[in-house]
Every structure is written in structure tokens, then in C-alpha cells.
N, C-alpha and C positions, 0 to 999 in steps of 0.2 A: 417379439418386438412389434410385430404388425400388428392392426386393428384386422384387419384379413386378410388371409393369405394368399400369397401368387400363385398360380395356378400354373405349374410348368407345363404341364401336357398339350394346353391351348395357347400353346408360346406358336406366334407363325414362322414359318420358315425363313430364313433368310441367308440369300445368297449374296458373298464377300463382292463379288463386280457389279451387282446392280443396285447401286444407291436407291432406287424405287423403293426394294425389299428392306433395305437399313433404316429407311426415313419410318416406313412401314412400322418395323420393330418400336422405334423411340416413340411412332405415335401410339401404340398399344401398351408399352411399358405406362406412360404419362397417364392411358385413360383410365388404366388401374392402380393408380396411386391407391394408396390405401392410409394418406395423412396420417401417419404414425408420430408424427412431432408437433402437434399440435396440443400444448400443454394444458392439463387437465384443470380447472379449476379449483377443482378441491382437490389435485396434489399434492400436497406441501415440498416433496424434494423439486416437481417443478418447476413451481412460485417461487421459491428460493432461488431456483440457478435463474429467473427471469428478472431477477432482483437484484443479481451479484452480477450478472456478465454483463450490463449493460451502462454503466457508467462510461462518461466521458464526455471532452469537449462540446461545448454549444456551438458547433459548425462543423460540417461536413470533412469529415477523414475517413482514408485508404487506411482500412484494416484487412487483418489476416488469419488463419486458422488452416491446420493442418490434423491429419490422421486422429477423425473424429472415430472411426470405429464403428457406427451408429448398430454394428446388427449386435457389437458387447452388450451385457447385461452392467448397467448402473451408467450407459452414458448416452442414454437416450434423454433421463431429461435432461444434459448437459446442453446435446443440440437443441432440445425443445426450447431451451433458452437463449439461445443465440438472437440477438434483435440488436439492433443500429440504437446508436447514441443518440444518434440524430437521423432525420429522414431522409439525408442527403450521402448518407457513408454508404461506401462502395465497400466487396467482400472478398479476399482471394482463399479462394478454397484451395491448396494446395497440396492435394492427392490424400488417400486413404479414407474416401469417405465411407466405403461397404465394402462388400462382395459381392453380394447380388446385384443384377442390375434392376429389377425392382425396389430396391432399396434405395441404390443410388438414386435414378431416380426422384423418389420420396424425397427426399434431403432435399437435394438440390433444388426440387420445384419449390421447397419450402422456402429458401434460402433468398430463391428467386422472388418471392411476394415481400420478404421484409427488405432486400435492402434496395437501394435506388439500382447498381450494377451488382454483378458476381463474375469472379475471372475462377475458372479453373484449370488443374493441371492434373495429369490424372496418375496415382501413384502403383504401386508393385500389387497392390490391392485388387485395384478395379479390373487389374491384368489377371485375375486369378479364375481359369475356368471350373466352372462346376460340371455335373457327366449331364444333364439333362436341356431338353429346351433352351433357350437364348445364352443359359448360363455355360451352356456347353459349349459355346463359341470358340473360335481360337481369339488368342488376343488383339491381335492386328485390328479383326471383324468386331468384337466386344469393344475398341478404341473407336472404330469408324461408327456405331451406333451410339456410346457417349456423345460423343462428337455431336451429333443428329439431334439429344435429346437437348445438348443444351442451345444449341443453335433453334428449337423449338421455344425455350425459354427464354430466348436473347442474353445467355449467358457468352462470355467471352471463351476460349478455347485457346490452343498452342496453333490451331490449325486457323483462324481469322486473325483479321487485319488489326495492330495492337495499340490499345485504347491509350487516351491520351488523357494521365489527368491533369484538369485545370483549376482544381479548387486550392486551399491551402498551401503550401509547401509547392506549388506546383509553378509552373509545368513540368511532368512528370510521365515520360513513356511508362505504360505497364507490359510488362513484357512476357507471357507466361511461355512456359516453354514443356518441353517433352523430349526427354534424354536417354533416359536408361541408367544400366553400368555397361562395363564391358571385363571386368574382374582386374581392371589394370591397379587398383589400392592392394596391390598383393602387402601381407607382413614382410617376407623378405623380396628387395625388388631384384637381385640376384635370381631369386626362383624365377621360371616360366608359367607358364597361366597354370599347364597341366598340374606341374608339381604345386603349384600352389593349392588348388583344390585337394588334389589328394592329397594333402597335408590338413588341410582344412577337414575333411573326411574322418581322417585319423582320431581327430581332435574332436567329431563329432559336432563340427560346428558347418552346417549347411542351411544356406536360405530354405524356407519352402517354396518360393519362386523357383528352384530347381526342378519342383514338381507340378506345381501347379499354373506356370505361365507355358502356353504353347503360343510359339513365334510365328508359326506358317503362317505365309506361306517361306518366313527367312528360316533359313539353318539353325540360328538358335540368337539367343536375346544379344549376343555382342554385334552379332551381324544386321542386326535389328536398330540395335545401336547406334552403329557406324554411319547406318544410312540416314537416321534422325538428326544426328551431327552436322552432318556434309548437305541435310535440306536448310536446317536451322541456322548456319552458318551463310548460305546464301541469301535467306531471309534476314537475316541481322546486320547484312554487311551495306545493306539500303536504309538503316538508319538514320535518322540526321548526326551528324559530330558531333554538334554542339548541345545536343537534347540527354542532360540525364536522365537515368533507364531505374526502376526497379524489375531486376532480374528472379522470376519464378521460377522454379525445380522445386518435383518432390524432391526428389535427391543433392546433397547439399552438390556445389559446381567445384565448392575446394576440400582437398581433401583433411584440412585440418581440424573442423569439426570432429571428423571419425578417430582422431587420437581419442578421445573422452570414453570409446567403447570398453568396456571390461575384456571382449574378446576381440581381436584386432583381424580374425578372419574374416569376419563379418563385413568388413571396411569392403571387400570385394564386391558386395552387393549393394554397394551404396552410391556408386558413379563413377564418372572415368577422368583419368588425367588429361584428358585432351578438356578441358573445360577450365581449367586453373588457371588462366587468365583471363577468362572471358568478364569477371569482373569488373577489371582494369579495362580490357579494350573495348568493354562496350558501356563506359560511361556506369557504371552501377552507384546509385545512391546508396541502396539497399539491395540486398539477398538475401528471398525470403525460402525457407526450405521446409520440412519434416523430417520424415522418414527413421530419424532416429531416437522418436520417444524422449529427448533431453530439451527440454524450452532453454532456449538461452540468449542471450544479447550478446554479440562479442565484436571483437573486429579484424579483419583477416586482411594485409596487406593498404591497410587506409581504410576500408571499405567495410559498411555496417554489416552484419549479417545475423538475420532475426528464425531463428529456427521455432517453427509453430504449434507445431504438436502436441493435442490432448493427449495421444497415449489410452494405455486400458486403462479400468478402474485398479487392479491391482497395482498400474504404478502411479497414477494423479490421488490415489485415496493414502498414499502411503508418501509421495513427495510434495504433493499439493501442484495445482497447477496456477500461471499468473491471472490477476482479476483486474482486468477484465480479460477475459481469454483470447477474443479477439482484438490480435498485439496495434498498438496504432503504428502504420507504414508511416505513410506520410500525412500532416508536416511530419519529420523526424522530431520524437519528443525532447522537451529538454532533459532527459536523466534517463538511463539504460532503463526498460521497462522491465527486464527478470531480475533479479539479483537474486543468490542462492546462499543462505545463511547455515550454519551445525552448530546445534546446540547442543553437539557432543552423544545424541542417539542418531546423528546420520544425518547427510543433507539434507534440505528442504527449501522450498520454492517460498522465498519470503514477502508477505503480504505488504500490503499497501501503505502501509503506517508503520509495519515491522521493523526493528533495530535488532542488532545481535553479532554475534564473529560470522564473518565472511566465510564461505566455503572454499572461496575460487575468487581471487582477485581479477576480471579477465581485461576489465577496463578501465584506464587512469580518466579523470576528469578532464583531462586536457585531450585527449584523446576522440571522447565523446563531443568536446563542446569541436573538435575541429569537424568531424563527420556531422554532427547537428547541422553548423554551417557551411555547409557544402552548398 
């Protein structure tokens, strides 16, 4: 994917209590960017997605994008084309950009030149350590130098003060956040957390976040959890009342979403029931989420909820993903921006002009136009 590659061995050290050494890291990740998304001229899949993802309104709108993937093979030019409608559109990147933090990164600084703002929130991904150099971080540490690199970009974060937009559809708190799960979407809620995974196990259905996210210096990612809750919940509760909020999580905040999963153990790894009204009580316009590879427009308790995510090539080349990919937040459009049609070989993500049977009714017209007008 790289134009050249990171060089782990000359990764500097870096100790989790001394901000010095984390600032350090993101300034040496940045220096060796290696512009991997800077779309090729004589491309053609490039030129294309810099041709298709970039439609929309003549005036500044809060878009979004989720679980870009970028180290997958076939969706690199996808980000290479990500660019603003207009020069004034802000961008929430809402987790799953990479794995490496070289990569990350790349993205992000890219992300950072085209549009006016970037808000990010950082997904199950970014928490994923590799054995060597920086990548070998524990998560906690891997979070506090994201943190770092985008605060060197003037990108927004879960951990600074939350941006206020005032273009279109606005005023309009942006709200990014950083949660976790904590395994409480068990299939039966009868079970305990224990018997639930090992039921889960049985079934052969286990995140690789089991393996590849290290929590230290907490016990383990619920405990990790709990404490992102109870800062985030402090933080939130300084809100103004009156200011509606777009609400960011990788991880969707209600658990209704995660009915659509084919495998419902999964639901475990997706977020915690202490969030299921956070919606409601914190003024949400919108919820914007990922994490679950299914784009979709729907509405959950009154309340918009716009799930982001590119996904791998094996599933956007096989379901299509919506155009323009990054979904507009706000203004709220006039008409659900996904709608999923089957034409009898299987769902698919219907295009912009497309007509055909519905796959999934999820929203009445009245419905929408009362969340539109909110």
C-alpha cells in the first residue's frame, strides 16, 4: 500500500507517562509519511472514485465516513478520493482507519489538507497492537499518541473541547466520543458475561479484539470501558440543554443496529447498554457510528442514526457502497441518504437515481421529514 515503507526498527521508544515521548512518536510517525493516497494521474480506478465520491451541495456541510480499512487491497483508491464537495465541508472519521500507526497516520494527514475540519474517533482497529516498534504499543499508549498526531494536525479528538458547527443546519455541537464494549449485547441476557462468551466460543464466533487489543495498564477492555463512560459522562453533562448534539461512536451507542448481524454473538463487541439513552439525553440530532460494515439510514427512538462504513472490498464490491460515501450529517438531507434495494440476487446499496423493491423498509416518509425538521 505504501509508496515506502515504515521502518519499525527506528521506531523511538516511547514511555506511556511521559507525554514528551508520545508527542515525540506522532512527530516522527508524521515525518515519515509516506503519501500513499495521493491519487495517481494516470490511474483510472483513482480518477474515478475522485469523480464519484465527490458530489454535493454548493455550501459547506458536516460529512462522515467510517471503517476506511486503507492497509485492504482495492480501497486505497477509494480514500485517495475522498475530497470535499465544497471547501468549506468538515469530515468525521469515525474509527477503522488502519492498523499501523504509519498508516494511520498517512490517512489522516491527508484527510487533514482537503477538508476545512476532521473530527475523529478511533475504532477497535486503531487499538490493535502489532509485536514490533510503536505498533507494539499497548492500546491505552497506541490511543494517547493518535491523540498527539492529530492534535499536530488540528484534527478534533474524543479527548478536546467539542467543535461547534455553525454553517447550514447549524448550530450544531460535534460531539466525538470513545467508548468501547463491555460484552453487555449478550444473545441471551439471562446468560452472564462468562457463559456468554463461552457460548460465543463454542459457536466459533470471537472478535480478534480478544487477541489483539492489550488494555494495560486496565484488566481488560470492559474495565477500560467503564472508565471512558464515567470520564465521558462527566464531560457531557456540561453540555448546554438547549444545543443539539451530533453524537460519534465507532461503536453504534444503541443496540438496535446490531439486530441486522447474521451472527448475534458478535453484538458483544459492538458496545454497551449503559449508552442506550444517551441519544435522548443528550439532545442527538444525529448518530453517527461504523463498526458494523452495514451503511444504513434508519431511526432509533425519534433519533437519526447514520452508520458510515466503507467495509472491505469483498463486501462494497459485492453490495455497493452509497455515492457520495461521505454521508452528509448536517443540514439533515431531505430523503434517507442509503436505501437498500433486491433484485432478487441479494441486497444491494442503491444508487442515486436507482428505483427497484426495497430490501428493508426501515423509514416512513413522515418519519424522516419529522427528524429532517428537528
Amino acid at each position: 500500500m505504501s509508496s515506502k515503507p515504515h521502518d519499525n526498527s527506528a521506531d523511538p521508544a516511547v514511555d506511556a507517562g511521559d507525554p514528551a515521548s508520545i508527542a515525540a512518536a506522532a512527530e516522527y510517525l508524521l515525518a515519515g509519511r509516506a503519501r500513499a493516497f495521493d491519487p495517481a494521474e494516470d490511474d483510472p480506478a483513482e480518477v474515478d472514485a475522485v469523480a464519484t465520491i465527490g458530489a454535493g451541495p454548493g455550501h459547506p456541510t458536516l460529512r462522515a465516513v467510517a471503517d476506511l480499512h486503507a492497509a485492504s487491497r482495492g480501497n486505497r483508491s477509494v480514500v485517495a478520493g475522498l475530497r470535499p464537495s465544497h471547501p468549506g465541508d468538515w469530515l468525521i472519521v469515525a474509527g477503522d482507519v488502519a492498523e499501523r500507526l504509519a498508516d494511520i497516520a498517512d490517512v489522516l494527514a491527508t484527510l487533514a489538507e482537503r477538508f476545512a475540519r476532521v473530527i475523529w474517533v478511533p475504532g477497535n482497529h486503531e487499538l490493535w497492537g502489532g509485536r514490533i516498534g510503536l505498533d507494539g504499543l499497548a492500546a491505552p499508549t497506541r490511543y494517547a499518541v493518535m491523540v498527539d498526531i492529530c492534535r499536530q494536525l488540528g484534527i478534533d479528538t474524543p479527548e478536546d473541547p467539542y467543535p461547534l458547527w455553525e454553517g447550514a443546519g447549524g448550530p450544531v455541537r460535534i460531539v466525538p466520543l470513545f467508548l468501547l464494549y463491555d460484552y453487555s449485547w449478550r444473545p441471551d441476557p439471562r446468560a452472564s458475561k462468562a457463559e456468554a462468551l463461552a457460548a460465543a466460543r463454542e459457536r466459533r464466533v470471537v472478535a480478534t479484539d480478544e487477541y489483539l487489543i492489550d488494555p494495560a495498564p486496565f484488566p481488560s477492555v470492559s474495565a477500560w470501558c467503564s472508565e471512558r463512560l464515567a470520564e465521558t459522562t462527566r464531560t457531557l453533562s456540561r453540555l448546554d440543554p438547549d444545543m443539539p448534539t451530533v453524537l460519534i461512536n465507532h461503536w453504534p451507542l444503541h443496540r438496535e443496529p446490531t439486530r441486522m448481524l447474521f451472527l448475534q454473538d458478535f453484538a458483544m463487541w459492538c458496545g454497551t447498554e449503559h449508552t442506550s439513552q444517551w441519544p435522548l439525553r443528550y439532545r442527538a440530532q444525529t448518530c453517527v457510528y461504523g463498526h458494523l460494515h452495514i451503511p444504513r439510514s434508519h431511526i432509533v427512538d425519534g433519533v437519526r442514526f447514520e452508520e458510515v462504513s466503507l467495509g472491505y472490498p469483498r463486501e462494497w464490491q459485492r453490495r455497493g457502497f452509497p455515492v457520495p460515501l461521505a454521508r452528509q450529517i448536517v443540514p439533515v438531507p431531505p430523503d434517507p441518504p442509503v436505501r437498500w434495494l433486491d433484485d432478487g440476487e441479494g441486497p444491494h446499496i442503491a444508487g442515486p437515481d436507482e428505483t427497484g423493491r426495497p430490501f428493508r423498509e426501515d423509514i416512513t416518509d413522515d418519519q424522516w421529514a419529522e427528524v429532517a425538521g428537528k
